[in-house]
C-alpha positions in Angstrom: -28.6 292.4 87.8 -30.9 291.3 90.6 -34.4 291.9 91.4 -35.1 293.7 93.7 -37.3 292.8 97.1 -40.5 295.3 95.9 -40.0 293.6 92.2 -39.9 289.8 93.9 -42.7 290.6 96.3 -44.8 292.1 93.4 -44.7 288.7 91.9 -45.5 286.8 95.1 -48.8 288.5 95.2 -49.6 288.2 91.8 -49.1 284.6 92.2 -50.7 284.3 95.2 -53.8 285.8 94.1 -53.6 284.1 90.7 -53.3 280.5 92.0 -49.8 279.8 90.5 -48.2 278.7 93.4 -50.4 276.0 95.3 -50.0 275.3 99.1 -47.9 272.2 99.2 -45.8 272.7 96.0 -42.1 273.3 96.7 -41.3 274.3 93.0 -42.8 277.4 92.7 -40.1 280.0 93.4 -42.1 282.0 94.8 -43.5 280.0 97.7 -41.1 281.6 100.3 -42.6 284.9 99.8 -45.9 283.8 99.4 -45.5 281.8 102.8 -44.2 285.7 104.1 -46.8 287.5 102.3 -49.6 285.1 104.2 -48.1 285.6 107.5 -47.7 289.5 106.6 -51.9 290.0 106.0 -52.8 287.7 109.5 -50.9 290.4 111.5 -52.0 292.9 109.8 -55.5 291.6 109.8 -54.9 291.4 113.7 -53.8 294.6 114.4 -56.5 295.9 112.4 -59.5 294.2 115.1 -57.2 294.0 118.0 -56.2 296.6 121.2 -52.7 296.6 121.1 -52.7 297.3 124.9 -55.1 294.5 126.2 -55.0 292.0 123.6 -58.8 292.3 123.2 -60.7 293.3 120.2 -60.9 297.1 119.5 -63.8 299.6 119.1 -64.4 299.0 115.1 -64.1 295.3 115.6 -67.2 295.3 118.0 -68.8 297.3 115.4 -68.6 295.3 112.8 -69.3 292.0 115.4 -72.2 293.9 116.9 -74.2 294.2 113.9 -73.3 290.8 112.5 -75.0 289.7 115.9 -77.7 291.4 115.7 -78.4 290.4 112.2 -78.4 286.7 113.5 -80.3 287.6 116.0 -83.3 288.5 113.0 -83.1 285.4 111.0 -82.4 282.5 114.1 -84.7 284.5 116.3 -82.8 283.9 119.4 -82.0 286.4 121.5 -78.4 287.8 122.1 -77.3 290.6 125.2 -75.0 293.4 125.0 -72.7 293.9 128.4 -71.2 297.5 128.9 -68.8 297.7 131.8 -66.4 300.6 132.8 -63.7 300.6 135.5 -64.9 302.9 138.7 -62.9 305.8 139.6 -60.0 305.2 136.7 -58.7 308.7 136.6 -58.0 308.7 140.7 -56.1 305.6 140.0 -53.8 307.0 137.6 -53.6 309.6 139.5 -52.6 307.7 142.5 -50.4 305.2 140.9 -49.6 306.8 137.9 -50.4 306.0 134.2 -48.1 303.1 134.0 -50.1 301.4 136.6 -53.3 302.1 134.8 -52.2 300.9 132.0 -51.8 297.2 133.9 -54.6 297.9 135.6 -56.4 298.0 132.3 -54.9 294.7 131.0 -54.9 292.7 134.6 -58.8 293.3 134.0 -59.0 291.8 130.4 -57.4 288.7 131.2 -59.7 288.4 133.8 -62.8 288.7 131.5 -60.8 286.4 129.2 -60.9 283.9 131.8 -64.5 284.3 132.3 -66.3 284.3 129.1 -67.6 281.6 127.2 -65.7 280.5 123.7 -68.8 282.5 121.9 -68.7 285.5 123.7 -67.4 288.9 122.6 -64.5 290.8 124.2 -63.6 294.4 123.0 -61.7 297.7 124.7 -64.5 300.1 123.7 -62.6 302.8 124.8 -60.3 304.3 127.8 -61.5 302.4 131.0 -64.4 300.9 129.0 -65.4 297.0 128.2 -67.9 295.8 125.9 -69.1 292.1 125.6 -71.4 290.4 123.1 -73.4 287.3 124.4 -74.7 285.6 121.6 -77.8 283.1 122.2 -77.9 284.5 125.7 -81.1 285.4 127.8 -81.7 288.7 129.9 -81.2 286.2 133.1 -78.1 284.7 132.1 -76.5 288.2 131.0 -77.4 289.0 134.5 -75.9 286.7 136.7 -72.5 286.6 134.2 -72.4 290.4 134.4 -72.8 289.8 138.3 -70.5 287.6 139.0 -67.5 289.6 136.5 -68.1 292.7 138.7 -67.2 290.3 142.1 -64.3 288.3 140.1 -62.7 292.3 139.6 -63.7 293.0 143.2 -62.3 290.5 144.2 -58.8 290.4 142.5 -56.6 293.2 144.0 -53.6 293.8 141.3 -50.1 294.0 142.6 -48.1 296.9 140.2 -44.9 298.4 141.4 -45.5 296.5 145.2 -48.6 298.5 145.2 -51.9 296.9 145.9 -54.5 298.4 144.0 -58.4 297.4 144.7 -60.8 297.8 141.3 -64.3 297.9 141.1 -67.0 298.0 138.0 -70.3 299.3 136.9 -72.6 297.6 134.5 -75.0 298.0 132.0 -76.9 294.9 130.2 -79.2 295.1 127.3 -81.6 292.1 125.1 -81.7 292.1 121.6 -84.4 290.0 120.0 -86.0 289.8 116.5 -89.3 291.6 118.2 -89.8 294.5 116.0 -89.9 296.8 118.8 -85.9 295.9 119.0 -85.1 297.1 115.3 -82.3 299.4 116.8 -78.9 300.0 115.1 -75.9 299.1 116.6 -75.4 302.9 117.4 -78.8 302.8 118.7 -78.5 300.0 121.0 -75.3 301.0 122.0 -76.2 303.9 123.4 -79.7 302.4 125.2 -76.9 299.8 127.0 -74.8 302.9 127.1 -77.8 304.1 129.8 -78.0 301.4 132.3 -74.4 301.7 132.6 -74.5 305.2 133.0 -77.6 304.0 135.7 -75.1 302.2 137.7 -72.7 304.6 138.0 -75.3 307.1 139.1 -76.7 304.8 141.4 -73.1 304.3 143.4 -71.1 302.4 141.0 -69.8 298.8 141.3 -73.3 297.3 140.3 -75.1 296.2 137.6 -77.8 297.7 135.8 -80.4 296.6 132.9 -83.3 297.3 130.9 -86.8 296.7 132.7 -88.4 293.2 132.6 -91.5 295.2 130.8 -89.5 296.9 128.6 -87.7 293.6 127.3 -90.5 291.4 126.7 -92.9 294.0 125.5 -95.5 292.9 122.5 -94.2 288.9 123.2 -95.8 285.8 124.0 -95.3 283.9 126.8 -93.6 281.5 124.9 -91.3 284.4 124.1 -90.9 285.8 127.3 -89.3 282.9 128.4 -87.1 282.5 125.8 -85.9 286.2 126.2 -85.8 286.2 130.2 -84.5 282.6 130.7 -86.4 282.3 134.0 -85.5 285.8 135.2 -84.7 286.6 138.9 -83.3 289.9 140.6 -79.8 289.0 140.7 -78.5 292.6 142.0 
């Protein structure tokens, strides 16, 4: 009598994790599996960090990538910015259009921030309409004037769903993060403080970017460390 596919795949993994079958060796019998078994845990391992709908990463991803960057952050002592963006006036458009719409709405906008950030950067689905992105080794300034020109590349990209033109706009909210003590926030904590300035823009009549105060950011620091946190900061908005 046969084994059976649990019985055959119970031994894959035992040799997989105890080194019996090395990569390249096509006489172990159970390379096959092993080869299945590999390919099995990637997905997984995928659909663990990933939105399903928009290809990004998901909410516990940036969790995990948030804090990771923030520890980096303490020991290199360069400075990273957290971008918070969220879709203006969502609910009208699936309303409007329908949910189907949204929904391409949603990932017409992802690829578009895929196309716009840097190999380093960040991009998760936070949540419904909501975008996060993580700048590493990125200055106040520059966060700026990349959150900036995102908002005018959605502006400026009308999607075409069901022969339908639909025009989307974004609000913004940008946050530093530096080794100055005065930054010893959690991820929760600075979440939320990014959270604000978004929540600023929206207030303020939406489809503009917000961010901390200049004071605020460089508070305590040198002027050696000003500069390193600003990067030659202008009033982009």
């Amino acid at each position: 009598m046969g084994k059976s596919d649990e019985s055959i795949n119970d031994e894959a993994y035992q040799a997989l994790h105890e080194e019996e079958c090395p990569a390249g060796d096509d006489r172990c019998p159970h390379l096959p599996r092993v080869k299945q078994l590999e390919e099995a845990i990637q997905q997984l391992s995928a659909l663990v960090r990933t939105d399903e709908l928009t290809g990004l990463y998901n909410f516990r991803y940036f969790n995990q990538a948030m804090g990771l960057e923030m520890e980096r952050t303490h020991r290199s002592g360069k400075p990273c910015c957290l971008i918070m963006m969220d879709l203006d006036f969502f609910k009208k458009i699936n309303d409007i259009h329908g949910h189907e719409v949204g929904n391409t709405v949603l990932s017409y906008t992802a690829s578009l921030i895929r196309k716009t950030i840097r190999r380093l950067d960040i991009a998760c689905r936070y949540g419904g309409e909501e975008f996060v992105l993580i700048l590493p080794d990125t200055t106040l300034n520059h966060a700026v004037v990349f959150a900036n020109r995102l908002r005018l590349i959605i502006g400026n990209s009308p999607i075409i769903a069901n022969q339908q033109e639909v025009k989307v706009t974004a609000s913004f909210g940008v946050g530093l993060y530096s080794n100055n003590p005065a930054f010893k926030l959690s991820v929760k904590e600075f979440t939320e403080k990014v959270d604000g300035f978004l929540y600023q823009a929206k207030q303020e009549g939406r489809n503009r970017v917000c961010h901390e105060a200049i004071e605020e950011a460089v508070a305590g620091v040198s002027s050696e460390e000003r500069d390193l946190l600003l990067g030659g900061f202008l009033d982009t908005e």
